[in-house]
Every structure is written in structure tokens, then in C-alpha cells.
LOMITOR-336477 format. One record per residue: residue number from 1; residue in three letters; y, x, z of N, C-alpha, C, CB in turn. Coordinates in steps of 0.05 Angstrom, whole numbers, padded with zeros to 5 digits. Atoms other than C-alpha are relative to their C-alpha. Glycine has a CB too. Layout:
<pts>
   num   residuo      n.Y      n.X      n.Z     ca.Y     ca.X     ca.Z      c.Y      c.X      c.Z     cb.Y     cb.X     cb.Z
   NUM       ALA        Y        X        Z        Y        X        Z        Y        X        Z        Y        X        Z
...
</pts>
This chain:
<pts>
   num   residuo      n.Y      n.X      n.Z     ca.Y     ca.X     ca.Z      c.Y      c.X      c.Z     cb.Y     cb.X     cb.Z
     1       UNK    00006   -00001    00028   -00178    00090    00205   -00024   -00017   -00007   -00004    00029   -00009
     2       UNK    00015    00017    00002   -00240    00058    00207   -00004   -00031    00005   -00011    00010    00008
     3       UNK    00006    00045   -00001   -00226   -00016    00231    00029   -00004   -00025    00015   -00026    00052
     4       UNK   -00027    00005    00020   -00165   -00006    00173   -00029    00005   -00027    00037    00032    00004
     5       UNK    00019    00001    00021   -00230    00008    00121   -00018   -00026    00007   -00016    00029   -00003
     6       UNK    00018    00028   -00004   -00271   -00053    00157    00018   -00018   -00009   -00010   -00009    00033
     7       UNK   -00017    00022   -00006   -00208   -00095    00150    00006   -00004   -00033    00028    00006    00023
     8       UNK   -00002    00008    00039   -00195   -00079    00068   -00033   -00011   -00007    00007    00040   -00025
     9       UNK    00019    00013    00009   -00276   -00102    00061    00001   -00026    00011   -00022    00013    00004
    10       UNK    00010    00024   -00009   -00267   -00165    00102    00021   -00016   -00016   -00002   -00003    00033
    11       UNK   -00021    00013    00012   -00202   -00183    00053   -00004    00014   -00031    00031    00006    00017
    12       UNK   -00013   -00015    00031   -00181   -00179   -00020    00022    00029    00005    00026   -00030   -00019
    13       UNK   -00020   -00027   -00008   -00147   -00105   -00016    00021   -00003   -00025   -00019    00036    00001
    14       UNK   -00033    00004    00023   -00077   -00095   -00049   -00004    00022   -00004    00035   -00007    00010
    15       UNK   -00011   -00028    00024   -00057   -00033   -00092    00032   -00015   -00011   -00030    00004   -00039
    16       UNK   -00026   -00001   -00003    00013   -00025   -00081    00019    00016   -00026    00001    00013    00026
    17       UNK   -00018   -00021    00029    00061    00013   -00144    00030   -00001    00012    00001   -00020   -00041
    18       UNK   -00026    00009   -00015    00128    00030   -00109    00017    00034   -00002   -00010   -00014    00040
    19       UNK   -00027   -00019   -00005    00188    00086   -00094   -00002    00004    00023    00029   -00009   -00007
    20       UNK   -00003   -00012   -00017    00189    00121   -00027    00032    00002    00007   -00015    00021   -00006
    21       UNK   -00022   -00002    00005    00255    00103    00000    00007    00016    00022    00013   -00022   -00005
    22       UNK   -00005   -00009   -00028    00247    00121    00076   -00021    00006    00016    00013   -00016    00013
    23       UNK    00020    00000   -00014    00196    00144    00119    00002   -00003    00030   -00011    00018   -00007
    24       UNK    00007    00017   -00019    00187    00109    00189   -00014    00012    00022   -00013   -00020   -00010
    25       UNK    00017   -00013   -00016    00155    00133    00254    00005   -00021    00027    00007    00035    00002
    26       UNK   -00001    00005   -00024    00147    00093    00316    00017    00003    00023   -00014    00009    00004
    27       UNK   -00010   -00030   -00017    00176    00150    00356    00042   -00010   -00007   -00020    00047   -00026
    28       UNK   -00023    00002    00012    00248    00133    00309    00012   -00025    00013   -00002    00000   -00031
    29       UNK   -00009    00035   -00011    00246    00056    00333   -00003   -00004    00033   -00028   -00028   -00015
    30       UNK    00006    00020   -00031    00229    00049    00407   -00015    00029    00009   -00025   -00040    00000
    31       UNK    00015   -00026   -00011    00218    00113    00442   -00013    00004    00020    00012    00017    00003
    32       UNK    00010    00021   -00025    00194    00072    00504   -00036    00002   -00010    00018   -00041   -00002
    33       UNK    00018    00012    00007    00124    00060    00462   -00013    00020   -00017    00007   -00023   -00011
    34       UNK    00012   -00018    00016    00112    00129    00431   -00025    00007   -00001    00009    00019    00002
    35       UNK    00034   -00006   -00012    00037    00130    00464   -00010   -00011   -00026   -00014   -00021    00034
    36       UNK    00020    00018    00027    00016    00078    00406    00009    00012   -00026    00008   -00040   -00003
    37       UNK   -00005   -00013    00039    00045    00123    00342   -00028   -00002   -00011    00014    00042   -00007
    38       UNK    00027   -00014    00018   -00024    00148    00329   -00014   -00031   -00008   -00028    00026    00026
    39       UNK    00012    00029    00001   -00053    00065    00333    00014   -00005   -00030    00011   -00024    00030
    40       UNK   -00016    00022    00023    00006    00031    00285    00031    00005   -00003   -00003   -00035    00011
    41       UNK   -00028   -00006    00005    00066    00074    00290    00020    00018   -00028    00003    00013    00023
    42       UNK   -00016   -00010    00035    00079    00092    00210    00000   -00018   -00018   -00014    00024   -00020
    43       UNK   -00008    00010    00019    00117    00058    00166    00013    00020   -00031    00017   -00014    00014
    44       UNK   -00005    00003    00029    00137    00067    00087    00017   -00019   -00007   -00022   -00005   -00013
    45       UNK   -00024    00014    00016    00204    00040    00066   -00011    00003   -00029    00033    00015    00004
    46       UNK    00000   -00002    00030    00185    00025   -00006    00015   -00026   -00017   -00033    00003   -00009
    47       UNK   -00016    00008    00019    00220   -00001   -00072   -00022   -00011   -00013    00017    00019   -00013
    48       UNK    00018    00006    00018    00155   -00044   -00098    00002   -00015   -00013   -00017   -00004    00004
    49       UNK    00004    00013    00033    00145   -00055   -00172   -00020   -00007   -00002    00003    00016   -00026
    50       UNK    00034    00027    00006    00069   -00088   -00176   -00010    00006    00022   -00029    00006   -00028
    51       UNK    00015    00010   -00021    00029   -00109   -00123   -00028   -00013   -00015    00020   -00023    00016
    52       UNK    00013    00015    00016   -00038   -00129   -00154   -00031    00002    00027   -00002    00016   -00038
    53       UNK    00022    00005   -00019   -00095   -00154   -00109   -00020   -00008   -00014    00005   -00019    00020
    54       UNK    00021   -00001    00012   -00167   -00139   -00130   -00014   -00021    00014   -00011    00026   -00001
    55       UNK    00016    00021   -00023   -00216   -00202   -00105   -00029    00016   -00004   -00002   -00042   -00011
    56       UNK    00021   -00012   -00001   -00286   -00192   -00090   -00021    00009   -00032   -00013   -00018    00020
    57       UNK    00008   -00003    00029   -00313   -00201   -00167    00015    00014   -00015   -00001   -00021   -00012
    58       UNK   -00005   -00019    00018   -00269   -00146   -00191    00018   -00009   -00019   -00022    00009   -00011
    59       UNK   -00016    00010    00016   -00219   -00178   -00220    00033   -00001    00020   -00014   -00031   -00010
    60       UNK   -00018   -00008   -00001   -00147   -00172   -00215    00025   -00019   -00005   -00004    00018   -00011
    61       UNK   -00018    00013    00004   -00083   -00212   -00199    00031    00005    00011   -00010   -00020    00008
    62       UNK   -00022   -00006   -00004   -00010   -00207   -00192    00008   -00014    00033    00016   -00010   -00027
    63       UNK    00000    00005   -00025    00014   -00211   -00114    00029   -00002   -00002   -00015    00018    00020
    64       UNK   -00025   -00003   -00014    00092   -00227   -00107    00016   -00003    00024    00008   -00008   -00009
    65       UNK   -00001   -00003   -00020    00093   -00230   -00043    00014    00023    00021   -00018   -00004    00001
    66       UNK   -00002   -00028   -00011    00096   -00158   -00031    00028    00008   -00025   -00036    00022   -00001
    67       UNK   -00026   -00019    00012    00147   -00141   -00090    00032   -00004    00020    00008   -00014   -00039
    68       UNK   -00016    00002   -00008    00210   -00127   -00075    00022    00037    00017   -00013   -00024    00014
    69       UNK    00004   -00031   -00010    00258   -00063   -00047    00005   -00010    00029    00023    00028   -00014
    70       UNK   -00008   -00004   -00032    00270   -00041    00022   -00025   -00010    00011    00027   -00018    00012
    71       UNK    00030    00021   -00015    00197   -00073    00040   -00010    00026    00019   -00035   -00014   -00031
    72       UNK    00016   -00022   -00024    00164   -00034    00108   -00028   -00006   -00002    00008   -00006    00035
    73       UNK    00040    00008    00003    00091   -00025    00091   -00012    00020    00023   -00021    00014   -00041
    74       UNK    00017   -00021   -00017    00051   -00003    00145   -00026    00022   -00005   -00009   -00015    00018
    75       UNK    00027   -00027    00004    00004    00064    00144   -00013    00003    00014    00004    00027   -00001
    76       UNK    00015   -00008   -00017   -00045    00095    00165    00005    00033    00003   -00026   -00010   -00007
    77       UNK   -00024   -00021   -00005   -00015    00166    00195   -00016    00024   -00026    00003    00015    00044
    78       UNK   -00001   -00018    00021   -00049    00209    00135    00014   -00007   -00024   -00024    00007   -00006
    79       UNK   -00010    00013    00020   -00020    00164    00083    00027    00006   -00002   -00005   -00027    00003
    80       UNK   -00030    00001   -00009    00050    00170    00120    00005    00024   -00005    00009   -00006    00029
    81       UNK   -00001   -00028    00002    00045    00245    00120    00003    00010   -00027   -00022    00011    00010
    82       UNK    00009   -00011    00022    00022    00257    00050    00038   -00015   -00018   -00039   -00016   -00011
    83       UNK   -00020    00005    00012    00079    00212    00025    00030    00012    00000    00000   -00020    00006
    84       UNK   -00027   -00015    00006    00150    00242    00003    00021   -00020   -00013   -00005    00027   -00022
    85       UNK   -00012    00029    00009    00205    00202    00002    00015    00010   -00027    00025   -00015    00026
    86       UNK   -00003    00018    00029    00238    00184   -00073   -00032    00014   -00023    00044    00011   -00019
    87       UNK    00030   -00011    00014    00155    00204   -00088   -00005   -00031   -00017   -00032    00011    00030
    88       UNK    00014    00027    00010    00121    00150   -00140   -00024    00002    00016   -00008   -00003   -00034
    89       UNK    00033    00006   -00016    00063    00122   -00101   -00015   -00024   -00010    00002   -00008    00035
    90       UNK    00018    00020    00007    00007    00081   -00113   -00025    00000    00020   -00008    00004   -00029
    91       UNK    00009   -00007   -00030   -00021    00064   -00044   -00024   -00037   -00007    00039    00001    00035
    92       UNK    00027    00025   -00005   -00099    00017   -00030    00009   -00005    00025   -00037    00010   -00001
    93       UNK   -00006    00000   -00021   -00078   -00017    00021   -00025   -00031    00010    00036    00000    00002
    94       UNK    00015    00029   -00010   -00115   -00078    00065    00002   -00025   -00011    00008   -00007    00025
    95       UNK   -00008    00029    00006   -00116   -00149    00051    00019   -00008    00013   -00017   -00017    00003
    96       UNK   -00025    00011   -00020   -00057   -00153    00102    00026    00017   -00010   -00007    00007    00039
    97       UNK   -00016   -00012    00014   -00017   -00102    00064    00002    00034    00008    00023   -00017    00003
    98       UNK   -00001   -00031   -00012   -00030   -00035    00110   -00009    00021   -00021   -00021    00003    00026
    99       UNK   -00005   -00018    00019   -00028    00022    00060   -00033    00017    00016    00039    00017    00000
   100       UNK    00015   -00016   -00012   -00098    00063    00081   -00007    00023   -00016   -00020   -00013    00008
   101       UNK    00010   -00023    00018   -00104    00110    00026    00019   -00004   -00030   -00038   -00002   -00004
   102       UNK   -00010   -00005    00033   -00069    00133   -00042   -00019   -00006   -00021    00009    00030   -00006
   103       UNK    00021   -00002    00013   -00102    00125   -00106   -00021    00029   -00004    00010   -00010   -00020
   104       UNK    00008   -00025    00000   -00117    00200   -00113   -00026    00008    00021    00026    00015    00007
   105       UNK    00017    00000   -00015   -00154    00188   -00045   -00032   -00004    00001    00010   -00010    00010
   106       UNK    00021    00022    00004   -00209    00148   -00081   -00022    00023   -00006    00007   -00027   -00027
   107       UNK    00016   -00009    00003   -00270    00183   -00086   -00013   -00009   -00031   -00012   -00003    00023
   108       UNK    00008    00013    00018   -00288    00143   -00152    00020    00009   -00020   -00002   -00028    00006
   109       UNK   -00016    00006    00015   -00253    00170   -00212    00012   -00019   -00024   -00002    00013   -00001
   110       UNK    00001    00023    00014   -00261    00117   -00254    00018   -00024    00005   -00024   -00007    00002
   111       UNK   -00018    00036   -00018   -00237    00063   -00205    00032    00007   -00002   -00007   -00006    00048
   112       UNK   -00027    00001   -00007   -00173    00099   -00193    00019    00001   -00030    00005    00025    00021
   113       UNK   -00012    00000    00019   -00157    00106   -00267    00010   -00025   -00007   -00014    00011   -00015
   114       UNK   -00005    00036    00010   -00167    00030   -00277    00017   -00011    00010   -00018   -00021    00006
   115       UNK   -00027    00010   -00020   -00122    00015   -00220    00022    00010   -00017    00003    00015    00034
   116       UNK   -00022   -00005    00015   -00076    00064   -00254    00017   -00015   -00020   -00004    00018   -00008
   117       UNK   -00007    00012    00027   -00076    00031   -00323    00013   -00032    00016   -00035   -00003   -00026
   118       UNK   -00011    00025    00000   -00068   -00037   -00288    00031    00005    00008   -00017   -00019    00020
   119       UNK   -00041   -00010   -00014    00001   -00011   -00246    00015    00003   -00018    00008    00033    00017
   120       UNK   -00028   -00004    00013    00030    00016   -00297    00009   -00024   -00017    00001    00028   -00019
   121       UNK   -00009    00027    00020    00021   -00042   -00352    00024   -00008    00021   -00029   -00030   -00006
   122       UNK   -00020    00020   -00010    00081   -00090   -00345   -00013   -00025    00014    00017   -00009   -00024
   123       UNK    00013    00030   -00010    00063   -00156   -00303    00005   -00015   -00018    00010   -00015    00025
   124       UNK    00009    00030    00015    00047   -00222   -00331    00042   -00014    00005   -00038   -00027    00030
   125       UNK   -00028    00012   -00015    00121   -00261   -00339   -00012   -00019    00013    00026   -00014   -00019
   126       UNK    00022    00014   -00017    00113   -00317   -00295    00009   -00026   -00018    00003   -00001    00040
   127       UNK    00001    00021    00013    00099   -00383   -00322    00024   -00027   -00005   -00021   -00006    00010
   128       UNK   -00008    00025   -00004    00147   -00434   -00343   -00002   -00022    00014   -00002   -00005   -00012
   129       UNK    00010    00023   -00015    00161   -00487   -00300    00006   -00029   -00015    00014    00001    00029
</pts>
């Protein structure tokens, strides 16, 4: 948990908005390798509708990278737990896309409202080419 909180300060962190389609375990894929669940063995089948990546100045941009359904976002195993699959989520995840905490998680209520308001708005269309 902690080199997954070093790793969202050394990157722009994402804030994920998505559907819970399937939940994922290590243990389900390769039962040969169950020693490492607790390391990097939870996944999150999700259905994501915004993806918005905060940069260091607090500002806020659309990520399509990550939309999309059926996408496997990796967790961190309290994240995996807490989640319920067809649950709405709205998961802080790393600059690499690892889900480390919900918004609810945030100790800041303020922050997590703002996040909220941004998720739900509609995205930007995208620009004429």
C-alpha cells in the first residue's frame, strides 16, 4: 500500500467513474502463483465512463485511454474487497492506473466532493478534426 501511495505522488493520479462488472483474484487466474495475491493479485473488471487525471497544479483533464467496458484495473486488496460487483465506483487510482483507494476513502471532504462534481458532469465532446 505504501509504494502504491509513493507511486500516485511521483505521477499525475487518475480518478476512475465506472460499473463493477467482475471481480478478479490472482488465485482465479494461475493458481501456480497464489503466494503473490497479497503483492498484485486484485483485479476490477469495470465498465468506465470518465477517467479524469488531476496534474500537479490541481487542475483537471479528460484521460481516454482508460474509458471503455470490460477494462481490468488493478487494486489494491482493500479496494478489491470493499467493491461489489454491478456497485457505482469512483476509485483514486495511480498515475499507472492502479485503483488505491475509493473516493469515500479520502480523508479530505472537500476534495472528494470536487472529484465527485467533476465525474459526474458530462465530458468535454472531443474536438473536431
Amino acid at each position: 500500500m505504501l509504494s502504491d501511495l509513493w507511486a500516485a505522488f511521483r505521477g499525475d493520479p487518475l480518478v476512475l467513474r465506472g460499473k463493477v462488472v467482475k471481480k478478479e483474484e490472482l488465485q482465479d487466474l494461475n493458481a501456480a502463483v497464489w503466494i503473490f495475491r497479497p503483492l498484485f493479485g486484485y483485479d476490477l473488471v469495470l465498465d468506465v465512463e470518465r477517467a479524469v487525471r488531476i496534474d500537479r497544479g490541481g487542475s483537471s483533464s479528460e484521460d481516454r485511454t482508460f474509458l471503455g467496458t470490460g477494462r481490468e484495473v488493478p487494486t489494491s486488496r482493500g479496494v478489491h474487497h470493499r467493491a461489489k460487483v454491478d456497485q457505482k465506483v469512483f476509485l483514486v487510482c495511480t498515475s499507472t492506473g492502479r485503483a488505491i483507494a475509493t473516493l469515500s476513502d479520502l480523508l479530505d471532504a472537500e476534495a472528494a466532493n470536487e472529484l465527485t462534481a467533476i465525474l459526474d458532469a458530462e465530458p468535454a465532446p472531443d474536438p473536431e478534426s
